[in-house]
C-alpha positions, 0 to 999 in steps of 0.5 A: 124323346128317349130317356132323359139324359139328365134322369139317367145321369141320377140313375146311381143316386136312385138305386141308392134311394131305392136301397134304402127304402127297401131296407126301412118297409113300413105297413099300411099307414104307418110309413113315417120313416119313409115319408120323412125321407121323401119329405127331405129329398124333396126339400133338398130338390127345392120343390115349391111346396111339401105338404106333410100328413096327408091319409096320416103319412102321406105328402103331396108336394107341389112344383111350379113351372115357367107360365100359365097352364090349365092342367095340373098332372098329379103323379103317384107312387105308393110308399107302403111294404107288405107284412112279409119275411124277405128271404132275398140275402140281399146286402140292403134287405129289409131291417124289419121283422115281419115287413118286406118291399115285396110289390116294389113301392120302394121303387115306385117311390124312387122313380117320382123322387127322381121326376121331381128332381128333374123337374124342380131343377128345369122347370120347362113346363106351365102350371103346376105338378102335384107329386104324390107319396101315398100310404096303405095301398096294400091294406087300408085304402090310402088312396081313397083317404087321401082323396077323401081328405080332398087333395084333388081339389085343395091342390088343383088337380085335373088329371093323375097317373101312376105306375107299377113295376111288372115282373116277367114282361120285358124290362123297360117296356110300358103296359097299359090300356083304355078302360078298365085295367084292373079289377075291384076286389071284395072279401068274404068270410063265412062262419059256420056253427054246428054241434061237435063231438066225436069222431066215432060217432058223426051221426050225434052232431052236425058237422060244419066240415062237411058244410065248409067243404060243401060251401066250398064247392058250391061256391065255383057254381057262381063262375061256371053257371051264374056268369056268362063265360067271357065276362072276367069273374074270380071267385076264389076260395082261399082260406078254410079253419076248422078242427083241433084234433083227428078224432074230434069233430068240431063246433065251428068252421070258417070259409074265406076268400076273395072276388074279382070283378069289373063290372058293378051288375056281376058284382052284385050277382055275386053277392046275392048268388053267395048268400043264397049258396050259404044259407041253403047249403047251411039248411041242407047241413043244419048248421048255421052260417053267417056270411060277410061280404065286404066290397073293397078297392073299386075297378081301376078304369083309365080313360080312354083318352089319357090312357092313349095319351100316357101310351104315346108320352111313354112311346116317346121315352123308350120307342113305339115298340116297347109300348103295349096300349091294349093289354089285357086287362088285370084282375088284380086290384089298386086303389089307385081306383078312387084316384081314377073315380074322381079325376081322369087319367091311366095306370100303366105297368113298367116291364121289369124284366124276369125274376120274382114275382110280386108278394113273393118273399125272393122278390127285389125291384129292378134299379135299371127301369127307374130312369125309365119311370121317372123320365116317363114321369117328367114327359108327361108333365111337359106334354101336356104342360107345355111352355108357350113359345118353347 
């Protein structure tokens, strides 16, 4: 069950999808022009149903099969850019000031249109398939949108999968494992006031500076000694403003970063242990500090199950040797998560081959691997979903 021969045979039609996605990125939400452009592709394969404006851009689209099943597989791909300069040169770079397919949505898109071309057109699987085109997984949350305007329910959906593009690893090979897969992410931000004044005279205010860098510093303290070792923790500071001048000492200070976790229990202790660290070291310094600590994108946690499923589907579509089903597990984050909190299913990544990495500005999805995606895709749906008697 190697790629499709009938996927492989789109493999120029997707590269000029993929294209020009890439040249139309959108932010968060607002992914209009690239919805409209599934929207129509999809109309023109003669799937069932098109469900417009879900999470505000969104689509779900819906393909019937030739019989009867229990299962409803939901595929998803997110639409969404990055707000980046693209600095590739490419012929179909970005036509978009300040927006950038950095992180290869362009190409997970790509990779469903071409599932549900496929399945549209043969049909050899029972039940139904829910295809689904999310905005906002960058910023905003659109998965959890989406879930929260009830796709899983309104279009019956018993399980769902999706896939990200993974420069670096071997190209056309699949990554993936049982439980958690990648980490929940929070933010923080701490604002600092003292009193201000000047450079030459540091004993007549109370310098927020000293205090940031202090913070800063104690915050490691979490990782190092608040947190058994082998445990994945990221505590990352990763944003610091303050001043104007080299001879002005300033009134304000801010410290900002970034938490990675897996587990709701190290989560918590994080947070306590930050706002304990910022009001002492803000008592130490006289100054004031205010923390916000904002809990973001949940754990992505595949159930061991379909994750061992996903692996065999995919080890069907390019070999048992080119399938990794215990990776190790990720510390970045997807909200694909609160697809994964209310229906069972896996994520897995789809080598790339080398080249840039995500987020960078030199960075372009590789059109070869699309086949690969979209077959995986229609396996999945025809594994589960079976015809009787085929």
């Amino acid at each position: 069950m190697p790629i499709v021969n009938r996927i492989a045979a789109y493999a120029e039609d997707m590269t000029a999808w993929r294209r020009h996605l890439h040249t139309i990125p959108e932010i968060m939400f607002d992914c209009h022009q690239t919805a409209g452009f599934v929207a129509e592709r999809l109309r023109e394969f003669g799937v069932d149903e098109v469900h417009e404006g879900i999470a505000t851009s969104g689509i779900v689209a819906v393909i019937n099969g030739k019989g009867e099943s229990d299962r409803t597989l939901g595929l998803r791909a997110d639409m969404d850019a990055l707000p980046m300069e693209e600095i590739t040169g490419l012929d179909y770079a970005s036509k978009t000031p300040g927006a950038m397919h950095a992180c290869g949505h362009d190409g997970h898109t790509t990779m469903l249109l071409g599932a549900a071309r496929y399945l549209a057109e043969t049909r050899n699987f029972a039940g139904r398939v829910a295809l689904i085109f999310q905005p906002a997984e960058e910023n905003g949350g659109g998965g959890e949108v989406m879930v929260q305007e009830g796709i899983m329910d309104r279009f019956g959906i018993t399980e769902v999968y999706g896939i990200h593009c993974a420069p670096g690893r071997p190209e056309g090979h699949f990554f993936t494992t049982p439980g958690p897969v990648m980490a929940a992410v929070d933010t923080f931000d701490i604002n600092i006031t003292g009193v201000g004044g000047h450079g030459a005279m540091p004993h007549e205010t109370r310098d927020p500076v000293i205090a940031a860098a202090s913070i800063t510093q104690a915050l490691q303290s979490i990782v190092s000694r608040n947190h058994y070792a082998l445990d994945e923790l990221v505590v990352s500071v990763t944003q610091i403003h303050t001043g104007t001048a080299d001879n002005i000492i300033p009134d304000t200070a801010y410290v900002g970063g970034t938490v990675r976790t897996f587990d709701p229990a190290v989560q918590a202790m994080v947070q306590r242990q930050m706002a304990q660290i910022v009001a002492g070291q803000a008592a130490s310094f006289g100054v004031e500090a205010e923390l916000d600590y904002v809990t973001g994108y949940p754990a992505t946690v595949n159930a061991p199950e379909n994750a061992g499923f996903a692996a065999r589907v995919a080890a069907g579509v390019v070999g048992e040797g080119a399938v990794q089903g215990d990776m190790t597990r990720e510390m970045g984050a997807e909200d694909f998560s609160y697809m994964l909190e209310k229906r069972p299913g896996a994520y897995l990544f789809l080598g790339q081959g080398e080249g840039p990495g995500l987020h960078n500005p030199k960075f372009d999805f590789n059109d070869a691997v699309a086949p690969t995606g979209a077959s995986f895709f229609a396996r999945m749906v025809e594994t589960a979903q079976p015809v009787k008697g085929a």
